[in-house]
N, C-alpha and C positions, 0 to 999 in steps of 0.2 A: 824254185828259189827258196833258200833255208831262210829261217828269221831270222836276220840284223839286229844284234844290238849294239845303238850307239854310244858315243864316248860321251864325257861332261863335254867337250870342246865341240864335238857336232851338235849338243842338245844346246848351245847357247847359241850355234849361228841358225840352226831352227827357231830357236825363241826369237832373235831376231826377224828373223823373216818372217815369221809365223804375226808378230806386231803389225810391222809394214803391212802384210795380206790386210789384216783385220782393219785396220787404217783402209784402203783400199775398196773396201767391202762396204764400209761405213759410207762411205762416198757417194759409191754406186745405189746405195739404198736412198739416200739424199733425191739422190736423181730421179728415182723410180716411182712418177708422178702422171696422173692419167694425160694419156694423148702423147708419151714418149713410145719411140718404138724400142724394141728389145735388141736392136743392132745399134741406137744410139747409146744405149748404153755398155754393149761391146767394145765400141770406140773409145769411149770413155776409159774402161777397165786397161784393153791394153794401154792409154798412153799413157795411165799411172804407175803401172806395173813398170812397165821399158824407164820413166821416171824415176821410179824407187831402187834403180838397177838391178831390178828382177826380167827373166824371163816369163811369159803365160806360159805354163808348161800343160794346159788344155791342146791349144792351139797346135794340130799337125799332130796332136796323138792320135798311132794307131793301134788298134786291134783286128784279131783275125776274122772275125764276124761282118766288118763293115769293107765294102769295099773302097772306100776314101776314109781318110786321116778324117778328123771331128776339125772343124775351120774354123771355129773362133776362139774366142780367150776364156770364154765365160761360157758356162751355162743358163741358161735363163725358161725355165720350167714353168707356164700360166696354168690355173686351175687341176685340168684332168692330166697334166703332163707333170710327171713323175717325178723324173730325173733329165739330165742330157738335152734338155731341147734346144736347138739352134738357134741362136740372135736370127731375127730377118727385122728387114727395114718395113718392112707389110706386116709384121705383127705388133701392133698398137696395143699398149696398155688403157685401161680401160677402169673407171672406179667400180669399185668392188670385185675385183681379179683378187685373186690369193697368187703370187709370185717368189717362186724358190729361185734364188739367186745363188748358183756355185761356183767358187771361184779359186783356182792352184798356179803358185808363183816357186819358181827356181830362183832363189835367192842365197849369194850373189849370181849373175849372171855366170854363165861355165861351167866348166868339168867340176871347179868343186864347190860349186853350189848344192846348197840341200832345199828340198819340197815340203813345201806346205799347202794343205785342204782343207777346205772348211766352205761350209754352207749357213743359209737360214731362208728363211721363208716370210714374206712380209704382206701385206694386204695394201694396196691400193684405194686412197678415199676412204670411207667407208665401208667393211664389209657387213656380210649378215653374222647374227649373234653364234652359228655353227660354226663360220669360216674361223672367227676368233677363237672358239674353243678347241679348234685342230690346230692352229697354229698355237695358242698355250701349250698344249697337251703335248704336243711333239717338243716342242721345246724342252719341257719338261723331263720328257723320257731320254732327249739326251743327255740333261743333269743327273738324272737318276744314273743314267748308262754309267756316267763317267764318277759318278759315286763310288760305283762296285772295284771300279779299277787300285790291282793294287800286287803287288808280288804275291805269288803263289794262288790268285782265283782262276779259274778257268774260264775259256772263252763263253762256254756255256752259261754261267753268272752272271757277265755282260747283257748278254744277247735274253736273257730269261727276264731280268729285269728289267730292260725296255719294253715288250714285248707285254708283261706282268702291268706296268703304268699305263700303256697303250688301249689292251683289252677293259683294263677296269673302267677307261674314258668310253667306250663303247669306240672304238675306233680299228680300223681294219689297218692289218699290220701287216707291210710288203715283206714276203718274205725271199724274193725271186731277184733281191738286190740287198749289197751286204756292205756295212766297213771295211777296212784291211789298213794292215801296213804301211808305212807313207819314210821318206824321207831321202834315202839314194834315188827314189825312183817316185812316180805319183800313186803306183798300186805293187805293194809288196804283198808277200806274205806276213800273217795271214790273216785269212778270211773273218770278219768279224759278224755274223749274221743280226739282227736283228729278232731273233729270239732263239731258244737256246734251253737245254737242260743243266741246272744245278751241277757242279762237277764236273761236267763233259765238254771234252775238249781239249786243247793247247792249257797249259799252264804259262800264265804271266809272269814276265822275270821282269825286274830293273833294268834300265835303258833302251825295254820296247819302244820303239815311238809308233803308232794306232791312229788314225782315223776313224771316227766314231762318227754312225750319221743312219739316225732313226729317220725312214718314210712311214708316213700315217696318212690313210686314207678318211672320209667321212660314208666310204660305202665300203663294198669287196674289195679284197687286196689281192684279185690277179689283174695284172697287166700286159700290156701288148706292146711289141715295138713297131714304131710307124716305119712307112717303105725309106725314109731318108737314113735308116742306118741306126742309130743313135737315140732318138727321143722313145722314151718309155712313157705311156700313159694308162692310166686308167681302164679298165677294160667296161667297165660300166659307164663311163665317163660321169664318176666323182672327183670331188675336188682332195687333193694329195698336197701335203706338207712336207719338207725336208728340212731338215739341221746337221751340220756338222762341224768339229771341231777336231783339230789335231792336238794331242794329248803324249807327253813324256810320261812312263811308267816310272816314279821314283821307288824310295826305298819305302813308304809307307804312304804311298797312293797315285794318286798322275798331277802333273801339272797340264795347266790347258796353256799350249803355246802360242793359239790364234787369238790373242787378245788384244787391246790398245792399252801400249805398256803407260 
């Protein structure tokens, strides 16, 4: 698939949608309180989503690797689980979990609806003084990420600068899961990796619309995926952080479109 770039008129019913999501997200982090399980708060996600006349465009994605479509709306990643982990009603939140909450809505509903993604990662209760500095620090490096964005950098720039905040924090940088493209579809081209050489790579034009979503570990950053398909964890089991936000490349930087407008 070649790279898309959108019109002003698709990049404003993304910014729309892109609100709504982050609305949405904000909710579910409300909710995300020890002793919930991570399927009530699926439940939650889709009836706001189908609410705000979006689709979950999670829910029934497939790829060639998994033999089932991913089944819920949301992702919901505890501790040493990466990315992608499944709601279940028997996984109890718990104080002091570190919790990546990821969540993609088709907004409006239909063919010509456009996609938005975006993540974060939140602590439960109180966590320990490390958990909170993995979730700054990733934070962080997605600001930094989305700093560099801007006409004429290279994908390499992006991904070096994260990658560059990441190591300085003493933090293990996944590099076996990348950003990408977002907006006819939940994963376009192209690939936005998480670290990266200066110069190298795709060259950013105006009206890329990007997904941008730094993982950071507090140990090693190889991972494994469990037998369900889908969930990536830790291969040490340390605790992994996520953020991400979907980003319009303007003419002299990106705007971040998952916001509350």
């Amino acid at each position: 698939m070649a790279v898309s770039i959108k019109s002003k008129e698709e990049i404003d019913i993304l910014r729309e949608g892109g609100g709504r999501v982050a609305s949405i997200l904000a909710r579910i982090v409300q909710a995300a309180k020890d002793n919930v399980s991570t399927a009530e708060l699926d439940i939650l996600a889709e009836g706001l989503i189908l609410a705000a006349g979006g689709l979950p465009i999670f829910k029934g994605y497939k790829i060639r690797e998994a033999k089932r479509p991913y089944p819920s709306s949301i992702c919901v990643s505890v501790n040493d689980e990466v990315v992608h982990g499944i709601p279940r009603q028997d996984r109890i939140l718990r104080e002091g979990d570190v919790v990546g909450i990821d969540i993609g809505m088709r907004w409006p509903a239909g063919n010509q609806g456009l996609v938005t993604d975006m993540a974060l990662s939140v602590g439960i209760g109180e966590v320990s003084s490390e958990a909170e500095r993995l979730i700054h620090c990733t934070r962080e490096a997605l600001d930094t990420g989305i700093s560099v964005v801007r006409p004429g950098v290279r994908i390499g720039d992006i991904g070096h600068a994260i990658a560059r905040h990441l190591k300085t924090a003493g933090l293990g940088v996944i590099r076996d899961l990348a950003g990408h493209g977002v907006g006819y579809e939940l994963h376009e081209e192209p690939l936005i990796p998480n670290y990266g050489k200066p110069g190298a790579g795709l060259e950013i034009r105006e009206g890329m619309v990007l997904a941008i979503e730094p993982m950071a570990t507090l140990g090693d950053c190889r991972i494994a995926l469990d037998d369900d398909e889908w969930t990536f964890r830790t291969r040490d089991g340390s605790i992994a952080a996520h953020f991400e936000h979907t980003v319009a490349v303007t003419g002299n930087g990106a705007e971040i479109l998952t916001v509350v407008e």
